[in-house]
N, C-alpha and C positions, 0 to 999 in steps of 0.2 A: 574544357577549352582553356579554363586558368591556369591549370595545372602544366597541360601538355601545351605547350608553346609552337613549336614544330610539328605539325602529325604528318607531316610525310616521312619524319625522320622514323629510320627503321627500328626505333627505341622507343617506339612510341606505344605499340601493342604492351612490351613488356611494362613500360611506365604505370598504361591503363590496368594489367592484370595486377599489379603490386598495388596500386591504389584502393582495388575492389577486395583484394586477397584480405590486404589491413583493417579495412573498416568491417567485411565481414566475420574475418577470425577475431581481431585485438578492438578496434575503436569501438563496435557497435555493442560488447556485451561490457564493456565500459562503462560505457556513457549510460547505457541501462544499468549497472553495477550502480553507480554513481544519484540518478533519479531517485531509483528504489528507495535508497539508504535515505534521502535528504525527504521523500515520503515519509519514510518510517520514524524518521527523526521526529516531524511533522505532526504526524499520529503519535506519538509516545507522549510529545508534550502536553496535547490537548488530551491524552487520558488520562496523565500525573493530574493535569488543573484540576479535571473533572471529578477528578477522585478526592481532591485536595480540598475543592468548595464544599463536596457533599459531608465530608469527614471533619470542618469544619462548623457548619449548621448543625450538625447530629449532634458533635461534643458540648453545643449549646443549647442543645434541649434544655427548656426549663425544668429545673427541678419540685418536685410534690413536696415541699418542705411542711415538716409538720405534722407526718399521715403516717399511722401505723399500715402497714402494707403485710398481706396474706401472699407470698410466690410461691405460685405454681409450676411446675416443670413436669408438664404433660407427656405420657406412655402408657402403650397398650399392656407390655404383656407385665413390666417389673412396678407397675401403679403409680400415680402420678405424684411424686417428692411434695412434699408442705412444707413451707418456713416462715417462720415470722418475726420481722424486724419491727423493732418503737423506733419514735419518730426520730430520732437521732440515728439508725443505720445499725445497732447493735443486737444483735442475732436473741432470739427468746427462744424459741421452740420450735422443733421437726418432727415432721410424720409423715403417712403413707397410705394412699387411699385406694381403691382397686372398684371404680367405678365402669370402666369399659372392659370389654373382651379382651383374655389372652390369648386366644388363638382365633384366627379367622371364623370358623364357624362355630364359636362356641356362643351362647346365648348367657349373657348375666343374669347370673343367680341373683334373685331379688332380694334373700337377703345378706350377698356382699353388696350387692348397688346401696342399702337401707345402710349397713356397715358405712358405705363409704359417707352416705349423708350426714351421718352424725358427728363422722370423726372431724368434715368441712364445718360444721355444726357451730363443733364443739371451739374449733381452734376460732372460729368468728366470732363469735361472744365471748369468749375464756379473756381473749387480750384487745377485745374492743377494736377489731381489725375494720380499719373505713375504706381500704382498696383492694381488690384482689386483682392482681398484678398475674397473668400468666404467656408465657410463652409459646412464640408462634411457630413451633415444630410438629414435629407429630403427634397427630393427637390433640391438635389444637382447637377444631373444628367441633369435636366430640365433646372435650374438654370442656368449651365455653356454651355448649348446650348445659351441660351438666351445670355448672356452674348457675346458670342464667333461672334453669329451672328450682335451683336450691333457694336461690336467694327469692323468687316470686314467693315460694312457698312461705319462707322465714318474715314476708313483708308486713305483715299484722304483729308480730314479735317484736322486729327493729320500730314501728313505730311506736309502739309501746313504750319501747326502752328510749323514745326519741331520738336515732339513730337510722342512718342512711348508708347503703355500702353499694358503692359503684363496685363494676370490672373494668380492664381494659388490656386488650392482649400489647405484650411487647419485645421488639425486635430481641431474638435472643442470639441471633450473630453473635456467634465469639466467646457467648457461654460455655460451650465444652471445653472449646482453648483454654479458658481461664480456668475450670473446674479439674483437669486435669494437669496443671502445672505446680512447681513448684511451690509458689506463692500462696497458692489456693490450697495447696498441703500444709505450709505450713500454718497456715490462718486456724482451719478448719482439719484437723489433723484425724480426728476422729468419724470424717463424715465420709460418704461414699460422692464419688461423680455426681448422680444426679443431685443430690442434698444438697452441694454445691453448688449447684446449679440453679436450683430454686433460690436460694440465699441472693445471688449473683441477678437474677430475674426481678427481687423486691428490689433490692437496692438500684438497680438501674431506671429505676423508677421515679426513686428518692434523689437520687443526685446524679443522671446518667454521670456527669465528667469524671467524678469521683470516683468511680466503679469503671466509664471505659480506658481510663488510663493503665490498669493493669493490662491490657489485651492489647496485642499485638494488632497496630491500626488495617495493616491486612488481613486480618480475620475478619474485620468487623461488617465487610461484605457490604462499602455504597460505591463501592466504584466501578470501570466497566476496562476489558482485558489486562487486569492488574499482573496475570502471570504471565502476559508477550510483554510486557515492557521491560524498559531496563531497570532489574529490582535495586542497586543501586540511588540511582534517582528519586526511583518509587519512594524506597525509605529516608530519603532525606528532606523529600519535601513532606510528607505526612510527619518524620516527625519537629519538624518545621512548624505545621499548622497545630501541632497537638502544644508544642510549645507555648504558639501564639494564644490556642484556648485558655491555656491555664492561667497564663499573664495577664487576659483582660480579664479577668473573671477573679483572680486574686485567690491567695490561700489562708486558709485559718491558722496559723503555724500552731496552736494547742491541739488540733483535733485532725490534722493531717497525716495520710501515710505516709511511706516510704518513697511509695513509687509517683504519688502526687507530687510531691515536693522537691524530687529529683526532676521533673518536668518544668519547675523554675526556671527562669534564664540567669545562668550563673551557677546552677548546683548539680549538681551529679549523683553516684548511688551514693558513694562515699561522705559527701557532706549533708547529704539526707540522713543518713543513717545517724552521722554525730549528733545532728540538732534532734533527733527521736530520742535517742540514748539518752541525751540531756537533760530532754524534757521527760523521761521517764523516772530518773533518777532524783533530779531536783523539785518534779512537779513543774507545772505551766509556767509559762510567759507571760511575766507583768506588764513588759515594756521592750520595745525592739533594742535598745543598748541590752539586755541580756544576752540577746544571738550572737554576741562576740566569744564566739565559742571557741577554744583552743583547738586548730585544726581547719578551721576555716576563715582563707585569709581575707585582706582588707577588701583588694578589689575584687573578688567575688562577692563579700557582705553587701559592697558597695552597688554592684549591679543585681545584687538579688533580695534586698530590704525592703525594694518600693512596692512589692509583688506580696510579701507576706506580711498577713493582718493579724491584730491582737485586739480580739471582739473586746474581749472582758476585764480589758487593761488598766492600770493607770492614769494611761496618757491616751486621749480620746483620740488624737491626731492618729494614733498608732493603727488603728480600725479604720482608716481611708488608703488613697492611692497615694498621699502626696509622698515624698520622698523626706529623710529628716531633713536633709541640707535645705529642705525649700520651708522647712518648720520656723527659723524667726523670720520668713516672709510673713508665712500663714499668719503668725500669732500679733505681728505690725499691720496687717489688713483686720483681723479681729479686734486689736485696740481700733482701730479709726474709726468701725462700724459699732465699737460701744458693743461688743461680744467679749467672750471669753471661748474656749474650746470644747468646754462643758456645753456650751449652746448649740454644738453642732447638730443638723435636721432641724433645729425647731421651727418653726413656722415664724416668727418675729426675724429670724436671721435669712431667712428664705425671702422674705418680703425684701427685705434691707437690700438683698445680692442681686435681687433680681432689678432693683428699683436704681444702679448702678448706670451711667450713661456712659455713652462709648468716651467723652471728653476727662469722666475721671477716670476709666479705667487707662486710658493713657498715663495720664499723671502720676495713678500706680505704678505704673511700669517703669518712668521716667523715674522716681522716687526712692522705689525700692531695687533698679536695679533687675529689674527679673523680665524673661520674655516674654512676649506673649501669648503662648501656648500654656507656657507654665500657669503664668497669675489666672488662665482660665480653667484650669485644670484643679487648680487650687477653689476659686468659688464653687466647681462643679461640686465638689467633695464637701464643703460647706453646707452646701443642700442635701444632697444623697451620702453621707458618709457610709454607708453600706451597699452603695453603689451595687448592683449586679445586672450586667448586660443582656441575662437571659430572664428579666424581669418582664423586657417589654415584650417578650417574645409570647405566642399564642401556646397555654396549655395544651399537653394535649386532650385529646377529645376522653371523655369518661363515658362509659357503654352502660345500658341494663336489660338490654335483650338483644336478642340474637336475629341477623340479615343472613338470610341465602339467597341464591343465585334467583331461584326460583321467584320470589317476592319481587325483582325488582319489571320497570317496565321502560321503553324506550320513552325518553322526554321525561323519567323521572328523577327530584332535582335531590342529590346525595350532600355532604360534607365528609370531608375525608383528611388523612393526614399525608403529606407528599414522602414517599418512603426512599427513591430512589429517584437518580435524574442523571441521564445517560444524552449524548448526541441526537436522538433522535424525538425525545421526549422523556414523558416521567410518571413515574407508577406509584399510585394513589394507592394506601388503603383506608376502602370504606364500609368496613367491616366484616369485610367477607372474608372466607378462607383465604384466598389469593387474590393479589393487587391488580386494579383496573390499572389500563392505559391511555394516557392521555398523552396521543402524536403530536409533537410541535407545532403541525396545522391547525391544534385545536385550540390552542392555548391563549391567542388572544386575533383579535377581529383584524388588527392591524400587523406588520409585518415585523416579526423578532428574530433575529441572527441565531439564537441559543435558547433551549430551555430556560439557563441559566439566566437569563434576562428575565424570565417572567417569575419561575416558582422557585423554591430550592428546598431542603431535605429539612423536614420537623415543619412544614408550612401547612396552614390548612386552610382549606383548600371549597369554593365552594364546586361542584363540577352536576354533571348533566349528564343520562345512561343516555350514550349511542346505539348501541348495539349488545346484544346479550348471546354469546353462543354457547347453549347448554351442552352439547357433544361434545368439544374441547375446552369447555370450561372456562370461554374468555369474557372478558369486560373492556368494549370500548367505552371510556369517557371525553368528556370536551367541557371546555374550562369555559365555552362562548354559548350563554344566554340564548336559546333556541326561540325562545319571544324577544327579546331584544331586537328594534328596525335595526336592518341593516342597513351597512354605511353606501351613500348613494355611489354608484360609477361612474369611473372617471371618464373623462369626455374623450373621445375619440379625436385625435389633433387632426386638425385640420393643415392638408395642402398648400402651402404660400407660394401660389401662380405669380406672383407678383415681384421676383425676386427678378433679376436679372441672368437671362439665360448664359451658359459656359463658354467664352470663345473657345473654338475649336485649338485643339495645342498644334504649333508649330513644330514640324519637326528641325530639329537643328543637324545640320554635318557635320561630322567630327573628321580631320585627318587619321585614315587608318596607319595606325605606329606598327613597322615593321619590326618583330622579334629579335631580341638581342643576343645573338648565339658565342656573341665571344666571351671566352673563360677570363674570368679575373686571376691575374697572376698570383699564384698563394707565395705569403710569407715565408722566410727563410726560418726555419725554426733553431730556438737553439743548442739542442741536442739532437742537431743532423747526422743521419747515417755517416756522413766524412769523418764527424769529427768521434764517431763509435763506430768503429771497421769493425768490431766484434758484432755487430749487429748489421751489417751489410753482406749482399750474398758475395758467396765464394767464387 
């Protein structure tokens, strides 16, 4: 009736079939053209986040600093790869043990199973290994029987020797990527795939960030429809987040790769590679005025200095966050507090900083000139000058016997590590082959928009067996206390009789407006057919 103004006019059927003809052919798969796209748009965003949060938690796994680590790279039929890194990440020894079956029904010969005992044995005591780090692929399952059983046996020996050796299986996402690449050739030029792999398995142990900076952050498998998104995007915000890891976490410039250090804000493959060659050539960095290296220029030094640390320097300032330009700040607040730079971490300066009132750190500010971000940024470093963000973060969890499915019961209470966290919830593993689920409903008593509010990825996790299904092999969990009283109910609201009842609505009349059929006279154009005959009919 808006449309058609007239419906007696005999233009009127046609008007209506034109109307209906459009929105059915052209307007209607439009407008759905149009929804869809601004859905998916929608959904793409929130699976970049959710990808972006997880791959950021992960790259801050705390590191096992300080631990000789045994990796393992668990298989059936070609035996499970051995490697072994000392506590600084530098590779000692490989081998190969053939403690499971290689073909389905074959039964191990007792003595390659005893073979393989010794050779795990040998490599555990030979280099004083305190972890055995292995890998949750195939063979994992078997693997960490083996393992769990070797070491029960050995337990009267390591106490002897006054020594203790945990397992604990780890995500090996991204291992083959890396083991078969470039990089991993050239490092290890000599080694086969799995050897590589093991290698890659300890060390991710040792310093996950270190080790997942080489792998493509889409391999590393926490996110959820990584290959319907737009991979554009994808890679710009992951390497976005892998950026921001490395930045707060800071790099050792003596003892960093290539591909670490090109992950700085401000450096690339090219000024990695110079400041490596440099330091290869001339030996370490004393002092950050060295990195004025030929080839890398001022405002890149400039925005990539505050990021790289010099543990074993000189200049003690050099081994924190602060930046140089903010150093005669630093060294004018350490005269006033009766320090020196030398005195950084100690306990006498840590009192001093702390015992700092909001009235003079103004006056600082006012004084020297500096923001206050800055001047806080600078006491922070006074205190913690080795600062690392994945300090406060929960280790993770160390194993020395073996869970199956079968062991567990409903209402019994696990700890686990948060592996993945997807829209719908987040999958725990607590030490089983494969990770339980804990649905969003589970996760806290009151109401949370996101997984992401409650857990996140490397989080551990206290949780509760829901349900156990041994035929398909599932694990519910729930994050919510099954003894814990529940929160009372809320009160059903009550009817306000008392309000005043709706005057009935008045209808009001309107004068019915007659349709305006007369045509507006069109404009005279200015290239009228009169004034182009060539274009007017004959």
């Amino acid at each position: 009736s808006k449309i058609i103004l007239n419906k007696d006019s005999i233009t009127a059927q046609y008007v209506r079939n034109a109307v209906e003809d459009a929105y059915k052919r052209l307007i209607k798969s439009s407008i759905e053209r149009e929804i869809r796209a601004e859905l998916k748009d929608k959904a793409e965003a929130q699976a970049i986040h959710v990808f972006g949060e997880n791959l950021r938690k992960y790259l801050l796994t705390p590191p096992m600093k300080g631990k000789v680590v045994l990796g393992v790279d668990p298989a059936f039929r070609t035996g499970c790869k051995l490697a072994v890194v000392d506590a600084t990440g530098k590779f000692l020894d490989k081998g190969v043990m053939y403690p499971h079956q290689k073909s389905k029904d074959e039964e191990v010969p007792a003595d390659r199973y005893l073979q393989a005992e010794q050779k795990f044995t040998e490599f555990l005591l030979k280099y004083d290994c305190e972890i055995v780090a292995m890998g949750n692929g195939t063979a994992s399952r078997e693997t960490e029987e083996f393992v769990s059983k070797t070491l029960k046996k050995l337990e009267k020996t390591l106490i002897a020797m006054k020594k203790h050796v945990d397992y604990i299986i780890v995500n090996e996402a991204g291992a083959s990527v890396y083991s078969a690449s470039e990089l991993a050739r050239d490092e290890f030029p000599d080694f086969s795939v799995e050897e590589r792999s093991a290698v890659s398995i300890a060390r991710r142990l040792q310093d996950p960030l270190a080790e997942l900076v080489k792998i493509d952050p889409k391999s590393i498998g926490v996110g959820q429809y990584q290959y319907d998104v737009n991979q554009k995007n994808l890679s710009s915000q992951l390497d976005f987040v892998v950026e921001g890891a490395v930045n707060s976490v800071g790099v050792n410039v003596n003892s960093a790769s290539i591909h670490l250090l090109q992950r700085v804000a401000g450096l690339n493959a090219k000024t990695a590679k110079l400041i490596v060659a440099h330091r290869d050539a001339n030996g370490k960095f004393n002092n950050r005025s060295e990195l004025n290296i030929k080839g890398i220029g001022a405002k890149t030094l400039e925005q990539a200095i505050g990021f790289l640390r010099i543990v074993d320097g000189n200049e003690p300032l050099d081994m924190t966050g602060i930046h140089p330009e903010s150093y005669a700040a630093a060294r004018a607040i350490l005269d006033k507090l009766g320090f020196s730079s030398v005195d950084l971490g100690k306990a006498e300066l840590v009192e001093k900083v702390k015992a700092i009132t909001p009235e003079q750190l103004k006056a600082l500010q006012e004084e020297l000139n500096v923001g206050e971000y800055t001047i806080k940024d600078i006491l922070d470093a006074f205190c913690s000058p080795l600062r690392d963000p994945r300090d406060v973060i929960e280790a993770p969890i160390l194993k020395s016997d073996v869970l199956h499915l079968e062991d567990l019961k409903v209402g019994m209470e696990l700890q686990g590590t948060v592996r993945n966290v997807t829209d719908f919830g987040a999958f725990v593993d607590c030490g089983l082959h494969d990770d339980g689920l804990v649905h969003i409903s589970k996760m806290s008593a009151g109401f949370i928009k996101h997984p992401l509010d409650a857990v996140h990825v490397g989080q551990i996790v206290k949780v509760w067996v829901l349900e156990v299904d041994l035929k398909k092999e599932r694990l519910q969990l729930t994050m919510i206390d099954p003894e814990a009283p529940k929160p009372a109910p809320r009160e059903a609201r009550k009817p306000n009789n008392d309000r005043r009842p709706k005057e009935p609505r008045q209808e009001v009349k309107r004068p019915v407006q007659k349709p305006q059929n007369k045509r507006k006279k069109m404009p005279e154009l200015p290239f009228a057919t009169k004034e182009r005959p060539h274009l007017g009919r004959k």
